[in-house]
N, C-alpha and C positions, 0 to 999 in steps of 0.2 A: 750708734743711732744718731741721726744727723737734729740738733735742734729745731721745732715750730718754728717758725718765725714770720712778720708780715712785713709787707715790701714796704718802700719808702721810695717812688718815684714821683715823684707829685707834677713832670712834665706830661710824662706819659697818658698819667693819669687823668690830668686835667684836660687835654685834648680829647680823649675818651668821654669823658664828663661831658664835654662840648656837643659832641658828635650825638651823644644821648639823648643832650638836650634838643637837636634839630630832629629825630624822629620822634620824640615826645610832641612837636610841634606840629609835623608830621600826623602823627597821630588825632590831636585835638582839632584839623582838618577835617580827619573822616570821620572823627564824631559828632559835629557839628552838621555835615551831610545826613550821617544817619539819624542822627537824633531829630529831625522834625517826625520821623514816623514812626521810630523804636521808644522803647521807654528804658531806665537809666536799668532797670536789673535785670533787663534783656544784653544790654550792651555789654555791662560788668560780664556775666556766667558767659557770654560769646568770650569776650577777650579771653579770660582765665582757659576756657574751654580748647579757643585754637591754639593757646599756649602749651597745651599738652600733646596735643597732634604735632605740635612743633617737633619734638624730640623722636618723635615714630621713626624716620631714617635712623638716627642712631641707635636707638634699641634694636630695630632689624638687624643692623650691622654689626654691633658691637654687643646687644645683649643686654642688662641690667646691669651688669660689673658698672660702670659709669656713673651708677646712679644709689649703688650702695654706700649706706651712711651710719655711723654711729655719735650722729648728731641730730638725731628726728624732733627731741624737742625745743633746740633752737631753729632748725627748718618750721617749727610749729609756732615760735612765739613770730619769728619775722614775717610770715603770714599772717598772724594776728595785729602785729603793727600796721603790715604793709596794705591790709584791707579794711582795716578799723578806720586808716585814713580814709580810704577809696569812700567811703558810706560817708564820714564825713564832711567832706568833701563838698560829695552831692548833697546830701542838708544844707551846708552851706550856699550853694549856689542855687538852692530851691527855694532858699527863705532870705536870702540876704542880694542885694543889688551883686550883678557880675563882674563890676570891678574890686567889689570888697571883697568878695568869695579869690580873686584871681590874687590881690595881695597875699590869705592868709595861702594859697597854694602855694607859691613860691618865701614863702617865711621860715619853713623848714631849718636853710641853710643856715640861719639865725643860729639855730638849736642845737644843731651838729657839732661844733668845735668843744660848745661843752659839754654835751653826751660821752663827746670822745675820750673829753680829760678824765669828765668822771667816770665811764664807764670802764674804758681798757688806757688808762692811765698814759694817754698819746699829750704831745706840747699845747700844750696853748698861748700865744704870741699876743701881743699888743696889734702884732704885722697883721694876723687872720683875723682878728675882733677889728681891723679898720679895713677891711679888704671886704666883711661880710656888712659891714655896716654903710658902707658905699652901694653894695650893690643893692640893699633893699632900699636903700632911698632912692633909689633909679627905676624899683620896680615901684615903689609908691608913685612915683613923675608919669610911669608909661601907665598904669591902672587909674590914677586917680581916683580914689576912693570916697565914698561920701559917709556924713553923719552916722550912719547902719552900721559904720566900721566898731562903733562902740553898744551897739544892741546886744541884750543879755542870749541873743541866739547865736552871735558871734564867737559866743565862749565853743563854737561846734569847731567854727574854722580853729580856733588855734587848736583845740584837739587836736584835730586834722595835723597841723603844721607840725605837734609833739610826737605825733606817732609818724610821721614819715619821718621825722629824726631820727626817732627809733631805728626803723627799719633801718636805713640807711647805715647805722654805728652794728646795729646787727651785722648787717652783710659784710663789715668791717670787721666785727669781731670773728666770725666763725672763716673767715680770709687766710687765717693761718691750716687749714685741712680741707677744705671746700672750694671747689674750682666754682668758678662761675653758671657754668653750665647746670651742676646741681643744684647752688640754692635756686636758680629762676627754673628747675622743672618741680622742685619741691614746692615752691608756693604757686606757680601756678595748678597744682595737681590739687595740694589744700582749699586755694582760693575756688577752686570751679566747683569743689564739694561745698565750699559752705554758701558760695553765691546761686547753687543748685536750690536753695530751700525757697530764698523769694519770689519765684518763678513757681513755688503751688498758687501764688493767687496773684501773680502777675503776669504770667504765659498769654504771648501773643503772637499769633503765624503771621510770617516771614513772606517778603517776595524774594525771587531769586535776585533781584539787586540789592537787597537791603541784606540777605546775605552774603553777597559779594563783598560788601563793603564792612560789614561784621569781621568778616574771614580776613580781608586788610588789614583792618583794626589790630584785630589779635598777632598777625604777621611782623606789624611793624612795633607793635604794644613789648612782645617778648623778645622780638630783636634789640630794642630799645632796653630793656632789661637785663638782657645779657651783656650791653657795652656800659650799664648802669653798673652793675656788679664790677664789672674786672676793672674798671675806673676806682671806686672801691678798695680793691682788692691790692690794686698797687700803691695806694698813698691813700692818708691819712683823712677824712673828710674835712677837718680843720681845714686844711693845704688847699680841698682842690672844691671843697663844697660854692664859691659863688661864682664856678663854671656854670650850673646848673642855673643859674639866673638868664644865661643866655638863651633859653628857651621862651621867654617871654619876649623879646626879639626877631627870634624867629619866626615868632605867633604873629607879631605885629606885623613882618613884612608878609606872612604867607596872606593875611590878611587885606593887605594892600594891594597883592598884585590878583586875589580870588576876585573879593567882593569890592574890590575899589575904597576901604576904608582909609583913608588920607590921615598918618599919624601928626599930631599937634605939637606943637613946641615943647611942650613939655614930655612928651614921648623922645623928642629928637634926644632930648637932655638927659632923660632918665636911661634910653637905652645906650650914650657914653659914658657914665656913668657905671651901669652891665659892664662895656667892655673896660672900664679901666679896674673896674674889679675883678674882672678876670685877666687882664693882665697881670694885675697886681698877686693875684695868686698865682698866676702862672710861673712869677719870675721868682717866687719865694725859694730861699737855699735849697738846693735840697742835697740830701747824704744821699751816700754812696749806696747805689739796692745792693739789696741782700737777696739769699734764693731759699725759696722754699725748702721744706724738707722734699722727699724721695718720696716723688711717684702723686703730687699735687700735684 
């Protein structure tokens, strides 16, 4: 019986990270569209919901076998990280100025390295504690944040930031028997159930464009999740977690060239900053990968 074991590519991985992060930006696009006429638990149950239609080709083709797991209740808690953020989040950005809500979204990566030590007992460097610590000072340059950043509502966003840590070291941890593909159809499957309940007294009909653009959402929401995971999956979130800064980057130029928002100097600075922390995790040593067991 061939050992579990999780990879250790952290180039691979970080580029993957990357890539996630530009449809995550992507994404914050066509919420921003939809959102002047949807409301936030209309938007959430669509994402979660076309995330599950996502998978229909492969069940037709292949069956359930794909999808069998004797991991359900870590598929159940990284669901519970992964949506406890999502609520908080939107608290955040509902009650706190949108540049402080945008800091505590991207603060996560903060959290990751030492989830990681402490959780599944991965390195932790001096190199990743100056690699994550660069990029959040880049994303505080590009957000600029005001005074709100320290209001006692603000204790939501770092919630928010600890539980997407979570999740994240989750999808790390359960990385050694769980392809990609199953944890992003298992939380989405749980998230559409439990984002189904605020929709008894927030349900509100749809135009066929606002569900077009729903249907997008979720399209690019789990595609973006599935290059989330297997980033994950091959290296350590330590290593490769302030790739994932580069999506406030990508926000800022999709921004630019949408709505003509002209980013400020201190945007210029904070987003070289992003990249040299993601350089700088990019070019971290990495060991030789190793290969799953039989039949991940």
């Amino acid at each position: 019986m061939v050992e579990s074991v999780r990879l250790d590519q952290p180039r691979r991985g970080a580029l993957l990270l990357a890539l996630s992060g530009l449809l995550f930006a992507i994404m914050g696009v066509l919420i921003r569209e939809v959102s002047t006429g949807v409301n936030n638990e209309t938007v959430v149950f669509a994402r979660n919901l076309i995330g599950v239609f996502y998978f229909l080709p492969l069940m037709l083709i292949r069956g359930f076998a794909p999808f069998r797991t004797q991991r359900l209740g870590s598929h159940f808690l990284r669901t519970f990280y992964g949506l406890g953020a999502m609520y908080c989040f939107f608290y955040a950005i509902a009650h706190l100025p949108l540049a402080d809500a945008m800091v505590f979204t991207y603060a996560a990566p903060v959290f990751t390295p030492v989830l990681a030590w402490w959780w599944l007992k991965e390195s932790l460097t001096g190199r990743m504690m100056l690699s994550v610590a660069i990029g959040f000072v880049g994303v505080i340059l590009v957000a600029k944040p005001t005074g709100a950043l320290f209001d006692p509502k603000a204790l939501a966003g770092v919630a928010a930031s600890l539980l997407a840590a979570c999740a994240f070291v989750s999808i790390r941890a359960m990385s050694d028997s769980e392809p990609a593909t199953r944890i992003v159809f298992y939380f989405a499957s749980f998230s559409t159930l439990l984002s189904a309940i605020p929709l008894l007294w927030a349900y509100q009909p749809l135009t066929l464009q606002q569900l077009g653009l729903l249907t997008a959402i979720g399209i690019v929401a789990t595609t973006s999740q599935l290059v989330m995971s297997r980033a994950y999956a091959l290296a350590p979130p330590g290593k490769i977690g302030p790739l994932s800064y580069l999506a406030i980057v990508f926000s800022g130029a999709f921004a630019w060239v949408l709505w003509d928002e002209l980013p400020g100097w201190s945007s210029w600075l904070g987003a070289g900053l992003i990249f040299a922390a993601s350089l700088l995790s990019l070019y971290l040593p990495a060991k030789p990968g190793k290969t799953p067991r039989a039949g991940v």
